[in-house]
N, C-alpha and C positions, 0 to 999 in steps of 0.2 A: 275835227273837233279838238278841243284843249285839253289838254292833265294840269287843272291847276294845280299849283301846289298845297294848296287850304283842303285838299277835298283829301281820304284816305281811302284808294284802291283796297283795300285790303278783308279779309275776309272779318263779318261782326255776328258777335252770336250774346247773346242775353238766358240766361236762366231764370226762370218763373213759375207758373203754377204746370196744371196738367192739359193746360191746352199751347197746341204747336204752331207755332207759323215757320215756313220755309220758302225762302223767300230768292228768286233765282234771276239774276240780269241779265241785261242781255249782251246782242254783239256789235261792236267790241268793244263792249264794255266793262263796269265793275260792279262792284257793292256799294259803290259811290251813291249809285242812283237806286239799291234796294233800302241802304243802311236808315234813312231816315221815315220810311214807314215802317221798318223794325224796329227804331226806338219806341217809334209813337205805342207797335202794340204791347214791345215790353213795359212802357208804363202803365200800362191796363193789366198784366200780369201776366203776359202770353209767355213763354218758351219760345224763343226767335232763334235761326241760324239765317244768316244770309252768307252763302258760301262764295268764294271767288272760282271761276271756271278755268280747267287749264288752259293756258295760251295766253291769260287774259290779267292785266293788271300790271305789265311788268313794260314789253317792246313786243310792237308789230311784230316783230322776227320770231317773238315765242309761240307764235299761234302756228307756224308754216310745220306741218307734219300728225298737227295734235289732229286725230279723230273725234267725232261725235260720240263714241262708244266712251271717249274719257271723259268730256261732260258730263253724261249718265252717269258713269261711274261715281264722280265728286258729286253727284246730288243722292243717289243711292246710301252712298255713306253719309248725309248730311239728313238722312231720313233716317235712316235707321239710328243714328246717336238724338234724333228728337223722339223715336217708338221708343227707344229704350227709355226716354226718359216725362214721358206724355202719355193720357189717355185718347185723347184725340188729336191728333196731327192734320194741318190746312195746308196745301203747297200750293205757293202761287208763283207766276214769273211772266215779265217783260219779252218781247219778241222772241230771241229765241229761250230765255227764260218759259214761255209760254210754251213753247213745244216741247222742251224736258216736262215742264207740268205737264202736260197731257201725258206723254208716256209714262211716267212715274204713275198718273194715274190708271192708265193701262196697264201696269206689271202689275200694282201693288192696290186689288179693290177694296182693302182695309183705310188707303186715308179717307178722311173724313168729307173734303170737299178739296175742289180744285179755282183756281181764279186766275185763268188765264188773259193778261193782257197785253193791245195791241199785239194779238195773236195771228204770227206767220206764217199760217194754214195756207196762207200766198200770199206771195210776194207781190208790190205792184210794178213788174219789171218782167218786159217778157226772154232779157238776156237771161237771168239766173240759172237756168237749167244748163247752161254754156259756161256756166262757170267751173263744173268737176273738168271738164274737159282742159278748159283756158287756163286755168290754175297751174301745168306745167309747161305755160310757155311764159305766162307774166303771173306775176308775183303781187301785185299788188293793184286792186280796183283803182281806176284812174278818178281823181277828184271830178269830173265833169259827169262819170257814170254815177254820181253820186244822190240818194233825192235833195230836192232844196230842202231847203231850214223851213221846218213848218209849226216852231213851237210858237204857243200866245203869249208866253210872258218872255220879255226881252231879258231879264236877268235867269231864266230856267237854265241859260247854256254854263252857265257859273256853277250851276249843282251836278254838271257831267262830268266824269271821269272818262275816255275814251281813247282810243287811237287815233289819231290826227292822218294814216296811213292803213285800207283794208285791206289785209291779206285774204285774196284772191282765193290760197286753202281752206282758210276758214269758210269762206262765204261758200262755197263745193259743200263745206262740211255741213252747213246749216241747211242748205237744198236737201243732202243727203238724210239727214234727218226730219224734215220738211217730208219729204215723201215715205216716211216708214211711219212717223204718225199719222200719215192723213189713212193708211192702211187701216190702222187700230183706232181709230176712232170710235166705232161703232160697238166698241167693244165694250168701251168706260162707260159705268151708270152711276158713279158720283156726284153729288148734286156741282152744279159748275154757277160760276158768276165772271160773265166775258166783259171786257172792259178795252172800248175804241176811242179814240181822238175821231172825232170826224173833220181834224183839220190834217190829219196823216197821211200821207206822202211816201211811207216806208210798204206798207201793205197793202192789201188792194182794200177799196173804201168800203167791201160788201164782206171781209176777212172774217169780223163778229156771225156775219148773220150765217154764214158760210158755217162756219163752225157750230154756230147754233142747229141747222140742220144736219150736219151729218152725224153731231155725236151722240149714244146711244142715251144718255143721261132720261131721264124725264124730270126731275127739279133744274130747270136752269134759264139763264137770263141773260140776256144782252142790256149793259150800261151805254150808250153813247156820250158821248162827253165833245159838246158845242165848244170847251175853249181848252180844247189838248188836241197836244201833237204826237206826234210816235213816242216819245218819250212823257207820258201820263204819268210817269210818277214823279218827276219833276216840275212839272207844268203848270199851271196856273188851277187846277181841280186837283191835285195833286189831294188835298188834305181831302177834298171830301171823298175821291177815290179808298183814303187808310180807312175812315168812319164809316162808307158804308160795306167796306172789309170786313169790319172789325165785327159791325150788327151782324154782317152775312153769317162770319163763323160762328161767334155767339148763340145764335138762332140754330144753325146745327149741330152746336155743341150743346143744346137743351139749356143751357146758360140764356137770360137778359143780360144785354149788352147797352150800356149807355155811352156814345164817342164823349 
């Protein structure tokens, strides 16, 4: 995948009223592909962070060594600078974005709601568990282990910021994390709002409804989305994806929400 140069990897946060969005990309990715559903709900008044994850935004090479524990970390701090400054805080995120949601929501039963999308709960690849192991003899996933391009809008690949190159670590790292939340699952009872491409290629195609059953919540919903790909926030629903976001939190935040 490309780094154009039009697009800014870099971390974007907006100050607004007392409602939070946090907003989490995935791998190996950036803010490239959070930043633009976080403008949209800072125009509506929301408090946004969309943090950059370590390893991620700079060169493949940054990611070889970073743990999943510093992820958490950089989202932990990106929560608590929106608690400190919000009444209700939303966290939501992209693949592996979706799985620091979920565990953010398992440590912390004060945020408000969770919106995990194209959620990693599994992978659709049955090497992945081979990857902590394979990760110290190759370094980097080979382009043909790759899934195919499976977004609907031909310009979507223009809105991604990415590695063109997967460290092999990372993907270890996101397994590893992959199986500590599917542990705590059951744990979370935040209202949840899950959101799939059913043209996705990256997770397995039953990833929503999976995670619909295991986790503890009783307010929650699977969105399917007929013309996305793993990357839903870029994609061609991309905008109705922010809107019916923005209603969800609204609506738990006792707040009427108009997109």
């Amino acid at each position: 995948m490309p780094r154009p140069e039009h697009l800014d990897p870099s971390p974007y946060a907006a100050d607004g009223g007392p409602i939070g969005s946090l907003l989490i990309h995935g791998f190996p990715g950036s803010p490239a592909e959070t930043r633009p559903m976080g403008e949209y709900l800072a125009r509506r008044g929301l408090t946004v962070r969309c943090p950059l994850l370590p390893g991620h935004g700079t060169r493949p090479e940054d990611l070889i060594g970073v743990r999943w524990q510093a992820w958490a970390a950089a989202v932990e701090a990106a929560l608590a600078d929106l608690q400190a400054r919000c009444q209700h805080v939303f966290v939501g995120g992209l693949s592996l974005g979706s799985l620091l949601t979920l565990w953010l929501g398992a440590q912390h039963p004060e945020v408000r709601g969770l919106l995990p999308m194209a959620p990693a709960i599994k992978i659709d690849n049955p090497l992945v568990p081979l990857t902590v192991a394979l990760r110290h003899v190759i370094k980097y996933v080979p382009q043909a282990a790759l899934p195919k391009e499976d977004l609907a809008d031909p310009e979507a690949a223009d809105r991604i910021w990415c590695y063109d190159r997967t460290p092999m670590w990372g993907a270890g790292e996101v397994y590893r994390l992959q199986r500590e939340v599917t542990r705590v699952l059951p744990e979370i009872r935040q209202p949840v709002l899950i959101f799939q491409g059913l043209r996705d290629t990256s997770v397995d195609p039953q990833a929503a409804q999976i995670l619909y059953d295991r986790i503890g919540s009783s307010d929650k919903e699977v969105v399917w989305l007929e013309q996305s790909g793993h990357n839903l926030l870029v994609d061609a629903e991309r905008e109705a994806v922010w809107a019916r976001s923005y209603e969800w939190m609204m609506a738990r935040a006792g707040q009427g929400g108009q997109a």
